[in-house]
MMTF fields as JSON, N, C-alpha, C and O atoms, coordinates in Angstrom:
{
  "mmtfVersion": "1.0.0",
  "mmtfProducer": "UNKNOWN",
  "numBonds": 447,
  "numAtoms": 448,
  "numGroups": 112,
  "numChains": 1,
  "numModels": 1,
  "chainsPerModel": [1],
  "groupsPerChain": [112],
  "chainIdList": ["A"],
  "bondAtomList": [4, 2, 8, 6, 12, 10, 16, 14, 20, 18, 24, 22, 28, 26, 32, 30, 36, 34, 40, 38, 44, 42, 48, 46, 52, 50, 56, 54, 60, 58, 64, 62, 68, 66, 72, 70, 76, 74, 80, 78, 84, 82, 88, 86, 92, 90, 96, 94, 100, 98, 104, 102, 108, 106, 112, 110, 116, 114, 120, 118, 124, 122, 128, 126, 132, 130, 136, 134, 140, 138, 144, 142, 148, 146, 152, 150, 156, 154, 160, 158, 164, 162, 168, 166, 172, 170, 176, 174, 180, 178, 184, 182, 188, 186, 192, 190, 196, 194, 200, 198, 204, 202, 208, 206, 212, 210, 216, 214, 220, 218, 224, 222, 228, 226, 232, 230, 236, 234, 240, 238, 244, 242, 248, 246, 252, 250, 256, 254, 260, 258, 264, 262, 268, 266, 272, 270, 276, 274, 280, 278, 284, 282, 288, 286, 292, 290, 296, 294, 300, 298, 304, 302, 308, 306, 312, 310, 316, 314, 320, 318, 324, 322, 328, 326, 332, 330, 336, 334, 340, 338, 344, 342, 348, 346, 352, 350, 356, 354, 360, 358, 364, 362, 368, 366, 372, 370, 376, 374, 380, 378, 384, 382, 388, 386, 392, 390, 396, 394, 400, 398, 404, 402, 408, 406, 412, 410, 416, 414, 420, 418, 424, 422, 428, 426, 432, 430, 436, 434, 440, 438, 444, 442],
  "bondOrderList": [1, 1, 1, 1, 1, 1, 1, 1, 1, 1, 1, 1, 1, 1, 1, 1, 1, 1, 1, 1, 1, 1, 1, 1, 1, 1, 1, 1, 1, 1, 1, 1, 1, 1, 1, 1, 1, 1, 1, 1, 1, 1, 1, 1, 1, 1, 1, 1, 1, 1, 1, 1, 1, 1, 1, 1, 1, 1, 1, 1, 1, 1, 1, 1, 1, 1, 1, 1, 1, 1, 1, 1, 1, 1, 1, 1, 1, 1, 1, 1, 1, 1, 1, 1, 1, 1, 1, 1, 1, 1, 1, 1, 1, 1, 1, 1, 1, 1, 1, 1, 1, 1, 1, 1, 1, 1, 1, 1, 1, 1, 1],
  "groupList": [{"groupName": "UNK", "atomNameList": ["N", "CA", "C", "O"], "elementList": ["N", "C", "C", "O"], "formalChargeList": [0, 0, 0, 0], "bondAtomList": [1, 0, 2, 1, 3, 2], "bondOrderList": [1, 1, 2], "singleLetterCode": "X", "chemCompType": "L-PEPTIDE LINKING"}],
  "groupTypeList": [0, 0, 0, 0, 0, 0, 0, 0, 0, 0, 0, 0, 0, 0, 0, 0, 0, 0, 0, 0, 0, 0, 0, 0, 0, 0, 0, 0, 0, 0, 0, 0, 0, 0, 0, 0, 0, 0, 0, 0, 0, 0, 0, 0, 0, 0, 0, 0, 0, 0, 0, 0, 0, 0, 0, 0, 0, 0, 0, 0, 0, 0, 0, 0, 0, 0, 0, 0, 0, 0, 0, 0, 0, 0, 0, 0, 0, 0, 0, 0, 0, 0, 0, 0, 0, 0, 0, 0, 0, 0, 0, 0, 0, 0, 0, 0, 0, 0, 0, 0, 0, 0, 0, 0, 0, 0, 0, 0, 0, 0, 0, 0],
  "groupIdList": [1, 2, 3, 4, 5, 6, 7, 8, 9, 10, 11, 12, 13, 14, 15, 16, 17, 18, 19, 20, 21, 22, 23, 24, 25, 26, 27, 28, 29, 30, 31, 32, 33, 34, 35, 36, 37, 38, 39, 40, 41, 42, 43, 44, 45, 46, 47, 48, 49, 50, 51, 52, 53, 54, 55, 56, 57, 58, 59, 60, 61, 62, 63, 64, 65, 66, 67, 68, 69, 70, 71, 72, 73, 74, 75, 76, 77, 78, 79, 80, 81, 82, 83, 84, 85, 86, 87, 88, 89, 90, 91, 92, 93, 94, 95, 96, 97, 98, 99, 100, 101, 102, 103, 104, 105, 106, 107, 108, 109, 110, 111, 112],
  "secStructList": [7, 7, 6, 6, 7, 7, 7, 7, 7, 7, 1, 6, 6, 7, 7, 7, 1, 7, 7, 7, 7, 1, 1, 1, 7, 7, 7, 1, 1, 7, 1, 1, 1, 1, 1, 7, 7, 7, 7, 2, 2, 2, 2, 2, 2, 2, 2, 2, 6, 6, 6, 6, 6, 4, 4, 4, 1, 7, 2, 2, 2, 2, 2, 2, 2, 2, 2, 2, 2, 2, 2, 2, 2, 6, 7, 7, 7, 2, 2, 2, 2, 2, 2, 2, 2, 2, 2, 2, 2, 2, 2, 2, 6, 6, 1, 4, 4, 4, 4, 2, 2, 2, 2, 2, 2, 2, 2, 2, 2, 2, 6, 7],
  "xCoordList": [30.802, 29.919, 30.74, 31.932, 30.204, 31.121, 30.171, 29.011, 31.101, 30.066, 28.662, 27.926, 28.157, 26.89, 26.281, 25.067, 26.492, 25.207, 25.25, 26.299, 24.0, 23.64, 23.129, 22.55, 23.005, 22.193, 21.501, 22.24, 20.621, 20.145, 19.58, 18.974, 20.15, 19.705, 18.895, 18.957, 18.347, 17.392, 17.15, 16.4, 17.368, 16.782, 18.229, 19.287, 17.894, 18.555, 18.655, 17.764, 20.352, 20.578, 20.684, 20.585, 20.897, 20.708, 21.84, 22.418, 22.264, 24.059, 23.914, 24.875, 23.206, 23.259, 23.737, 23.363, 24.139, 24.025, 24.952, 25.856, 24.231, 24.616, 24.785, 23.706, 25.396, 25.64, 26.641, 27.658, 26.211, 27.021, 26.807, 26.204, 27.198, 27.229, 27.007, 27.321, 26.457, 26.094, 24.448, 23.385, 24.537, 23.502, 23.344, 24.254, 22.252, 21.999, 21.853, 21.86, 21.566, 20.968, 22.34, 23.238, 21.93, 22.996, 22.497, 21.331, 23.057, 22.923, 23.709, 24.867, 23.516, 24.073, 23.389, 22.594, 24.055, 23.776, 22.748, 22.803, 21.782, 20.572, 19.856, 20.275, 18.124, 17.43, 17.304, 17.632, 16.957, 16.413, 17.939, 18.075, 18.881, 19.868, 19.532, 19.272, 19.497, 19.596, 18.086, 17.708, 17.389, 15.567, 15.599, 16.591, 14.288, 13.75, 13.131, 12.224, 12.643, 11.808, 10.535, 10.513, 9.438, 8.013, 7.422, 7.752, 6.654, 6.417, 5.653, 5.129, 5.571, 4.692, 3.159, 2.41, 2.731, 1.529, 0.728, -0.345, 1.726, 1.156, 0.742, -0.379, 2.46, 1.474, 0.437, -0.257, -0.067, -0.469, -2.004, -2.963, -1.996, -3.228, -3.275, -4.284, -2.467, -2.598, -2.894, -3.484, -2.835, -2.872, -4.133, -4.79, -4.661, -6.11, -6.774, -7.745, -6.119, -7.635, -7.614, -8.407, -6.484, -6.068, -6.602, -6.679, -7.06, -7.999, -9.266, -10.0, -9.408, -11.375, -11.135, -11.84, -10.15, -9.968, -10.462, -11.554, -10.061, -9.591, -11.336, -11.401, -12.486, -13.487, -14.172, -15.297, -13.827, -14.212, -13.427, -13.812, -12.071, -11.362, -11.599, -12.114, -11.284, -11.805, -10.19, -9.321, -10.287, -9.399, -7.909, -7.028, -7.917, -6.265, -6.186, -5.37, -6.877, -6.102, -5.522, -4.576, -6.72, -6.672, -5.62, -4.961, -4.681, -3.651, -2.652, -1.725, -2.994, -1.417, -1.257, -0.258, -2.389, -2.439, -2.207, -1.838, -2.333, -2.076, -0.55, 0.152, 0.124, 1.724, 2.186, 3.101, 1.828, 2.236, 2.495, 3.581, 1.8, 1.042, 1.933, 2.144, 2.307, 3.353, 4.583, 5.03, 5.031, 6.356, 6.514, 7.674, 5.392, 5.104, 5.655, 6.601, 5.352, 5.448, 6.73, 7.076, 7.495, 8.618, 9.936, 11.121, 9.382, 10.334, 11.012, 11.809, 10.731, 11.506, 12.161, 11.833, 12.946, 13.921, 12.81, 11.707, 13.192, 12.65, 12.573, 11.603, 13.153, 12.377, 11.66, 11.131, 11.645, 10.703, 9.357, 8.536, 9.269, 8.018, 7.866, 6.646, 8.147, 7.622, 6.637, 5.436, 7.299, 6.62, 5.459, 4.525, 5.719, 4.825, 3.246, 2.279, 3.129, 2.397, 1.786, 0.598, 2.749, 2.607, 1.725, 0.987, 1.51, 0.295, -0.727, -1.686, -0.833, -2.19, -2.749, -3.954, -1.958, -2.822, -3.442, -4.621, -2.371, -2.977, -4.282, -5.355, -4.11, -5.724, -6.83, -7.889, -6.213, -6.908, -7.847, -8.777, -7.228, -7.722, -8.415, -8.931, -8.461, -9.121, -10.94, -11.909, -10.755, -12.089, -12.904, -13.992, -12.051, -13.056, -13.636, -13.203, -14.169, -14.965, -14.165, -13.254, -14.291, -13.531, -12.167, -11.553, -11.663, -10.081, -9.388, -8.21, -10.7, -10.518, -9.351, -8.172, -10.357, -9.135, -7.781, -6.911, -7.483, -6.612, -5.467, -4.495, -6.238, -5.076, -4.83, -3.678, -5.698, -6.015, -4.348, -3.338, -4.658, -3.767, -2.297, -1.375, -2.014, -1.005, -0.097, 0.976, -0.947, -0.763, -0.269, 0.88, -1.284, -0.444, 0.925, 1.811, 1.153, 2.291, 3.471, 4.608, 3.173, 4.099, 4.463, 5.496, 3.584, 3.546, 2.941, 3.385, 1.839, 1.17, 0.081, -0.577],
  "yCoordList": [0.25, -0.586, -1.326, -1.514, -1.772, -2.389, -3.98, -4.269, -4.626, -6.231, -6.47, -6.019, -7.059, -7.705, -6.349, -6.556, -5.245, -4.139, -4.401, -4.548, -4.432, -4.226, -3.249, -2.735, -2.546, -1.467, -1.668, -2.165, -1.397, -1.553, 0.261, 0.922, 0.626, 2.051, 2.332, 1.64, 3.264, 3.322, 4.388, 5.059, 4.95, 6.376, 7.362, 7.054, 8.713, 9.484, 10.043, 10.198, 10.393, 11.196, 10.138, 10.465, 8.939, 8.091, 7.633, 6.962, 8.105, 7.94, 6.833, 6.851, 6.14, 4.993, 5.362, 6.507, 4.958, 5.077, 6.872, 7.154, 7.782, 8.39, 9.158, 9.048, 9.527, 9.948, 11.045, 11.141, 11.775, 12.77, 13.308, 12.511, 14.417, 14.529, 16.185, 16.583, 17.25, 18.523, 18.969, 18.487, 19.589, 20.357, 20.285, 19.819, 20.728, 20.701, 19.698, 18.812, 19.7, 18.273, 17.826, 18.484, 16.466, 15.75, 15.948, 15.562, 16.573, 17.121, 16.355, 16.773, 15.316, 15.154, 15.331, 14.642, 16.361, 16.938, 18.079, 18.821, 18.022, 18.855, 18.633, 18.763, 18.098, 18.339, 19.576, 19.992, 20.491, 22.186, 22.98, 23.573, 22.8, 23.295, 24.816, 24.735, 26.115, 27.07, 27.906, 29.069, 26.466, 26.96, 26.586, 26.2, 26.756, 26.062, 25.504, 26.283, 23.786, 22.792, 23.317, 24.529, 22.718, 23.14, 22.995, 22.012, 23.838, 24.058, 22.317, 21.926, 21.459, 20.255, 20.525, 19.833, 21.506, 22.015, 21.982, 21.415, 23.0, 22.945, 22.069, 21.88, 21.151, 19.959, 19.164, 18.627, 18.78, 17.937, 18.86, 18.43, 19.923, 20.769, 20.342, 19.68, 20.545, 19.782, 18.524, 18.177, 17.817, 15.987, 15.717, 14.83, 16.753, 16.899, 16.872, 16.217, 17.592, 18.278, 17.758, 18.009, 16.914, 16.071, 15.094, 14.164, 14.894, 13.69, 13.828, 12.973, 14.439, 15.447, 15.652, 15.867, 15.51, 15.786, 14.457, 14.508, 13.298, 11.675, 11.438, 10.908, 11.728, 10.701, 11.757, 11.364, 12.919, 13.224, 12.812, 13.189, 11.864, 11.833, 10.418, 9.578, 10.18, 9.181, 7.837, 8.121, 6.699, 5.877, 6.009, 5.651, 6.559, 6.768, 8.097, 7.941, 9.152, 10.255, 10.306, 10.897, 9.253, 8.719, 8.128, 8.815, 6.968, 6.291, 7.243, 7.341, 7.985, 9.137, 10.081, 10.31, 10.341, 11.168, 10.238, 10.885, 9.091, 8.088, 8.054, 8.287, 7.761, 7.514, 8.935, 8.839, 10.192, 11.478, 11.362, 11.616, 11.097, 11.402, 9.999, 9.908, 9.141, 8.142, 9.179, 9.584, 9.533, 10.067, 11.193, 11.378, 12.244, 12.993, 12.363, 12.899, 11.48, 10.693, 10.057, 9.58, 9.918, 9.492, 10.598, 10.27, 12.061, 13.292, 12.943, 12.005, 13.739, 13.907, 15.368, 16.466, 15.132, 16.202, 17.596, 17.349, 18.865, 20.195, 20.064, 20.68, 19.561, 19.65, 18.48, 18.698, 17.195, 16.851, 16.802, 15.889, 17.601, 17.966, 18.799, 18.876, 19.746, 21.097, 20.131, 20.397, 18.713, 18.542, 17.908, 17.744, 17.537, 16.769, 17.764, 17.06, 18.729, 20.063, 20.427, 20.695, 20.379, 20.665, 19.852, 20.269, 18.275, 17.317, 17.235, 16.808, 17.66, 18.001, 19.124, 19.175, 20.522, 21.822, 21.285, 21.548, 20.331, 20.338, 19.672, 20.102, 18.207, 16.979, 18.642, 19.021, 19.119, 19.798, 21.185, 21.877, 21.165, 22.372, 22.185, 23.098, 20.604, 20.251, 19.438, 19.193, 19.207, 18.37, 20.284, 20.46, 21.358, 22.88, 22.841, 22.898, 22.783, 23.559, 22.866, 23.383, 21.216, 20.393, 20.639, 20.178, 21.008, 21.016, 22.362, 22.673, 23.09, 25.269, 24.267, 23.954, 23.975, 23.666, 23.311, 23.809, 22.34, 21.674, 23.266, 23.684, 23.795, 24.724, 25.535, 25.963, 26.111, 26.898, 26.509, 27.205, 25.051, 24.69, 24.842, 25.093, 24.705, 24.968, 25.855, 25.838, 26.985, 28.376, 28.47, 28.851, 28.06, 29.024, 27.984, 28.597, 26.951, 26.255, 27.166, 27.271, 27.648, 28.107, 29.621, 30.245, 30.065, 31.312, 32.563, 33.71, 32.126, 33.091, 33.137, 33.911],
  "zCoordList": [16.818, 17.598, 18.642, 18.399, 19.805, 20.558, 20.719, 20.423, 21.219, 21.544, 21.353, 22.23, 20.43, 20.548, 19.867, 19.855, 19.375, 19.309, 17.671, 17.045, 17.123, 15.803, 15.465, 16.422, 14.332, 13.956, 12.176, 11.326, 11.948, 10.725, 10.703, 11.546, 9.248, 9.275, 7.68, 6.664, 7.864, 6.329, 5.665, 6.374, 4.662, 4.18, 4.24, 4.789, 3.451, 3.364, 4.764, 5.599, 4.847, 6.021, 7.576, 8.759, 6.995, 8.387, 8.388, 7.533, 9.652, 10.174, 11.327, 12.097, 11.541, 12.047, 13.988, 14.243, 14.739, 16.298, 16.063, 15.275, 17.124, 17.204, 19.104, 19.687, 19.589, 20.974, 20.97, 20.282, 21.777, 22.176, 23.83, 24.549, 24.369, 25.463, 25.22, 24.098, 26.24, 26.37, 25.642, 26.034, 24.96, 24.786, 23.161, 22.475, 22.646, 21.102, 21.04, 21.895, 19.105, 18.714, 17.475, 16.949, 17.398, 16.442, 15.391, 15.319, 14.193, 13.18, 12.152, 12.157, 11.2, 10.41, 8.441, 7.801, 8.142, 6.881, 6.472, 5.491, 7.496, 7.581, 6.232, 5.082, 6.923, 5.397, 5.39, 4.279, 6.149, 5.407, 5.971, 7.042, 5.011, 5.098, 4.419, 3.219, 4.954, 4.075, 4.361, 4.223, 4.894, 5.127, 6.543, 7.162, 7.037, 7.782, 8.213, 8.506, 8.826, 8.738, 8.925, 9.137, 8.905, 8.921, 10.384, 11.048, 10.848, 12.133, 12.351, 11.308, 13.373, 13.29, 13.271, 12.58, 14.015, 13.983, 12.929, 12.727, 11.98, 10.618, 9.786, 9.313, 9.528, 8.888, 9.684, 8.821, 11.011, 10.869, 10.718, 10.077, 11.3, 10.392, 8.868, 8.624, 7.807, 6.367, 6.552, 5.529, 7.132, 7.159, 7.431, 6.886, 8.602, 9.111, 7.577, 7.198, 6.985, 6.222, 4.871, 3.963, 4.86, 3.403, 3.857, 3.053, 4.953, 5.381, 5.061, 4.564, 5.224, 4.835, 3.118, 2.132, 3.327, 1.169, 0.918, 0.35, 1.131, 0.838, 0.271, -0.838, 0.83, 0.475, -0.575, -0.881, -1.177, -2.284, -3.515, -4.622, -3.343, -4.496, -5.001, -4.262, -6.067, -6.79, -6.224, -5.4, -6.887, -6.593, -6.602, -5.819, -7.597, -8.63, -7.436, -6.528, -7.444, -6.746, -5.145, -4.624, -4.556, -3.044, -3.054, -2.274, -3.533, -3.824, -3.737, -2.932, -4.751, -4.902, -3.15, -2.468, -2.979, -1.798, -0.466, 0.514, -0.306, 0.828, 0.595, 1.579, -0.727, -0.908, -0.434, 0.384, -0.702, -0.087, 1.31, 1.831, 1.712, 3.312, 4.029, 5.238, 3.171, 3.914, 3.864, 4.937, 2.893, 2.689, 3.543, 3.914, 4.082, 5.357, 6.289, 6.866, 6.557, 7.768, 7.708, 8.788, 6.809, 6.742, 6.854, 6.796, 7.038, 7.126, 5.95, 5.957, 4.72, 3.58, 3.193, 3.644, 2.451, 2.288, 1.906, 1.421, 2.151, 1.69, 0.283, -0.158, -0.47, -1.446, -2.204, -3.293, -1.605, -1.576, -0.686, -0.778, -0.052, 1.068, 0.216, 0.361, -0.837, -1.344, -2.386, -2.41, -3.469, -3.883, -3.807, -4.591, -2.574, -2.243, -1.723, -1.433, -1.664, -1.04, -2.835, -3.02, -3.954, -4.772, -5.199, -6.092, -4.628, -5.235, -4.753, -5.395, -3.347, -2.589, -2.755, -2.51, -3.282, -3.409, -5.073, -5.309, -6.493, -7.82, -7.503, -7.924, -6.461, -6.248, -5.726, -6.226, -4.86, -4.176, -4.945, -4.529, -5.98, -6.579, -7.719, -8.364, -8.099, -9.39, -8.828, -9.548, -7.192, -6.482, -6.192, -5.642, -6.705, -6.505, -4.321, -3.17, -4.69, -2.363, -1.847, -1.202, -2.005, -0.721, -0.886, 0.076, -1.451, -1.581, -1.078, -0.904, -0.901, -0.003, 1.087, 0.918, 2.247, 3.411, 3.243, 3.959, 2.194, 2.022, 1.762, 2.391, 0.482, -0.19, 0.642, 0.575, 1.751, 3.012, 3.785, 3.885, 4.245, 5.15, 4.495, 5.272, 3.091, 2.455, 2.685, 3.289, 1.857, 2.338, 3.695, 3.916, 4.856, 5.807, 6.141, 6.736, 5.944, 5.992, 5.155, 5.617, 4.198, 3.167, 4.252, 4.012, 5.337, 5.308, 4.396, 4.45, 3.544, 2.657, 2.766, 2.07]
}
């Protein structure tokens, strides 16, 4: 840091001020090391439709699915985004019709 600059940093993978000069991106540790990240499209197609999920689910399941859908939004590691997919297709598959889109949007996120 030089004079006067502060930084407050938070979460996995946060390397605090970063700069460089040329081309590419600053890469430190990679979450989908080995994979590759999820198109944005996609999820927010899932987010769409986990939204349209939300007013058929009862209290307790809406809760769990709002804390998901923060942690979305917070870019979490590949394998926690897998599990987190893993709690919207189980809510999604136990509410039967309203939950088609949801598992729909899954799928093609997964590529299947």
């Amino acid at each position: 840091m030089t004079g006067g600059e502060h930084y407050t940093v938070h979460g996995a993978g946060a390397i605090g001020k970063a700069s460089h000069t040329g081309t590419g991106d600053i890469v430190a540790g990679g979450k989908y090391v080995g994979g590759t990240a999820p198109e944005a499209s996609a999820v927010e197609k899932l987010l769409e439709e986990v939204q349209a999920m939300r007013q058929h689910l009862d209290d307790s399941d809406r809760a769990e699915v709002d804390a998901a859908i923060e942690e979305i939004h917070e870019n979490p590691s590949e394998e926690r985004f897998k599990k987190i997919l893993r709690t919207f297709s189980g809510i999604a598959t136990l509410i039967g019709e309203a939950g088609v889109p949801v598992i729909s949007a899954i799928k093609a996120l997964l590529g299947g």
